[in-house]
C-alpha positions in Angstrom: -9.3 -20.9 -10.1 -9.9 -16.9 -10.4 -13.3 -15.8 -10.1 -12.8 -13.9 -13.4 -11.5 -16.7 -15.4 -12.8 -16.8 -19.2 -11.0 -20.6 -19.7 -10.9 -22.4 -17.2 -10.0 -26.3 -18.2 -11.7 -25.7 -21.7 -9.5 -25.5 -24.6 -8.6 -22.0 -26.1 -11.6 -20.5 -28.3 -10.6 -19.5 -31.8 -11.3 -16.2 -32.6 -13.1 -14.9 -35.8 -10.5 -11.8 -36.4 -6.7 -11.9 -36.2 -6.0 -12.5 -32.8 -3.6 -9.2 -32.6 -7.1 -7.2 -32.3 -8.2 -6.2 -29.0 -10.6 -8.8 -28.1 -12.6 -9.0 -24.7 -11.3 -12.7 -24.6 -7.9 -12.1 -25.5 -8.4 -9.0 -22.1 -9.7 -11.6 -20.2 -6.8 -14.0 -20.7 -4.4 -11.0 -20.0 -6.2 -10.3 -16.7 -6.5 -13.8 -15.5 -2.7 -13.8 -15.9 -2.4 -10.9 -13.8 -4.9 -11.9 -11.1 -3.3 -15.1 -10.2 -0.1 -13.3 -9.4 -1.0 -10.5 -7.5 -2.6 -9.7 -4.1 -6.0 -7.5 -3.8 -6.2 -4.8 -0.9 -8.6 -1.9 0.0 -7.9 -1.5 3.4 -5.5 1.3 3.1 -6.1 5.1 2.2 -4.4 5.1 -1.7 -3.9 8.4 -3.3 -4.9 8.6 -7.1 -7.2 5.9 -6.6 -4.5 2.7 -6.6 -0.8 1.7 -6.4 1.5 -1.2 -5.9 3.7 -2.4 -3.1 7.4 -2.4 -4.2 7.8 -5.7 -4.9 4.7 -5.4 -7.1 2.8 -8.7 -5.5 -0.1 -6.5 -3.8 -1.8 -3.8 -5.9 -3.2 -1.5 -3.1 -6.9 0.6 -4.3 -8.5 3.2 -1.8 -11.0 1.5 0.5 -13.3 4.4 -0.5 -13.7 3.9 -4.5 -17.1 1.8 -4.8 -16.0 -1.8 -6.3 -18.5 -1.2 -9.0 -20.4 1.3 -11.4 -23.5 1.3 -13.3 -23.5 1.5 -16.9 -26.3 1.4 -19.3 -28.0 -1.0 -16.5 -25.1 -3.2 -15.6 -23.0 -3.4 -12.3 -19.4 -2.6 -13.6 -16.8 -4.1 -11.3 -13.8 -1.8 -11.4 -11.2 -3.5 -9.7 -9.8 -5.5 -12.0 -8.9 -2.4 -14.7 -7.2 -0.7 -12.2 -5.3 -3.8 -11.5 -4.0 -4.2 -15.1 -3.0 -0.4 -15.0 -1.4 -1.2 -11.8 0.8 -4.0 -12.7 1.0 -2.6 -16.1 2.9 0.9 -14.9 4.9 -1.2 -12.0 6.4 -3.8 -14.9 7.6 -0.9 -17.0 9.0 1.1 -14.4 10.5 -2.1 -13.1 11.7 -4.0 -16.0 11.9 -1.3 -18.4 13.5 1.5 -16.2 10.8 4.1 -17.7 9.7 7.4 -16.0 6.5 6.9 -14.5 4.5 9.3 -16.6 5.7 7.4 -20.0 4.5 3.8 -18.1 1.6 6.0 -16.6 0.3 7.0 -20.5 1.0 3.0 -21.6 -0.6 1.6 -18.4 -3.7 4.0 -19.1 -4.2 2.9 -22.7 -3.9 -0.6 -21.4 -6.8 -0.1 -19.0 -9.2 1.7 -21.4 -8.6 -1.6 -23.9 -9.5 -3.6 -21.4 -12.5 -1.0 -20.3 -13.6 -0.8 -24.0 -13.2 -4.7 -24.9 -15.6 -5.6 -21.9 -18.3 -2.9 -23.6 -18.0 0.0 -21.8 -17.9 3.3 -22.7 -14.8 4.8 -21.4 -16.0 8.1 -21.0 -18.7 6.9 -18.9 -15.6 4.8 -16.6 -13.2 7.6 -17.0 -15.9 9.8 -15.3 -16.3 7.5 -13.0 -13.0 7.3 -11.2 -12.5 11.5 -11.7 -15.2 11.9 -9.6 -13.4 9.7 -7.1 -9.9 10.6 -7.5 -10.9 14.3 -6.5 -12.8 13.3 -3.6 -10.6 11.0 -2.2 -7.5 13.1 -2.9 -8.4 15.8 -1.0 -9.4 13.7 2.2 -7.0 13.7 5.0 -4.3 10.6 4.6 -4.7 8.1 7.8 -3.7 4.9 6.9 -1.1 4.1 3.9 0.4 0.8 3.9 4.0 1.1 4.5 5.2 -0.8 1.4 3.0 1.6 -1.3 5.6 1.9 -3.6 6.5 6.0 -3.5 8.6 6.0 -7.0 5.4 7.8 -9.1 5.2 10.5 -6.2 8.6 10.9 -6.1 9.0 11.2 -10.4 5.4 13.8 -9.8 7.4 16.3 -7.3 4.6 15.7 -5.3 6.2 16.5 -1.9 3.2 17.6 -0.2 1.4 14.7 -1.1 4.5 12.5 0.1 5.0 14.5 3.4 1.2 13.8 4.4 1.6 9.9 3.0 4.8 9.5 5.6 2.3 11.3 8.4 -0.4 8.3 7.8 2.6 5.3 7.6 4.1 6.8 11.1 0.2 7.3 12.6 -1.0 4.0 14.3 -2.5 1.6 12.6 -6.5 1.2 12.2 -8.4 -1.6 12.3 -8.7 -3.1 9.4 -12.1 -3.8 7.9 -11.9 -7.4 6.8 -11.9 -6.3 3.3 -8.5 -7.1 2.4 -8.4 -10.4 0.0 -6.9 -12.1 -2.8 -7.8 -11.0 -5.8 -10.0 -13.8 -7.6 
């Protein structure tokens, strides 16, 4: 069973509002669904923070983004909203046939739901992960797993970015740091 499930064996909890409001158990059902189908891994240097193999069954985040936050004296974990953004954009893209910055907006509004359900302020998050997606993407690109999907690089006209990315999938491999798991 995930490590974040909210219902285990119990029977579903009936909620006290409609249950088309954002509810933090309604997230966590959402997420558990999520978890059990993908594959966790922060080996790899990721720019923006995270992306997704192509087939979608590993969502890749940058081994340097701390897994967690402190927010008005509680130890965020982070992983798991960048996961549902993740698999969020990759499904739309996918399924849908949208241009990344359209599944990019939905993806985003996703994640803060989920961010806001669990009680955190999203400004507080947000800041959070700009601090790291400036730092991290302007470190030099080493290792980048060869099967990070390149579609929202392409659709950005990034082609710096995807020249350097191509540099780090050709350059041999590192070690990796034991850190690559399933996500639970």
């Amino acid at each position: 069973m995930p490590k974040y499930s909210c219902h285990p064996i119990s029977a579903h909890r009936k909620l006290k509002r409609p249950d088309w409001y954002v509810s933090g158990l309604m997230m966590d059902r959402a997420l558990d669904a999520i978890l059990r189908r993908i594959r966790l891994d922060r080996d790899h240097d990721i720019p923006y923070l995270a992306g997704y193999s192509l087939d979608g069954r590993t969502i890749y985040i940058d081994r340097h983004l701390p897994e967690h936050f402190s927010h008005r004296g509680r130890k965020v974990a982070v992983d798991r909203y960048l996961i549902l953004h993740e698999s969020v954009e990759k499904t739309l893209i996918d399924e849908l046939d949208l241009h990344y910055l359209h599944a990019h907006q939905i993806a985003t509004r996703a994640e803060e739901a989920a961010v806001r359900a669990d009680r955190i302020l999203w400004s507080a998050y947000d800041r959070f992960m700009q601090r790291f997606v400036k730092e991290i993407g302007d470190e030099r690109l080493t290792d980048v797993p060869a099967d990070l999907d390149m579609k929202p690089y392409r659709d950005e006209h990034d082609k710096d970015l995807m020249v350097r990315m191509e540099k780090a999938e050709r350059a041999p491999a590192r070690k990796p740091a034991g850190r690559r798991r399933s996500a639970k």
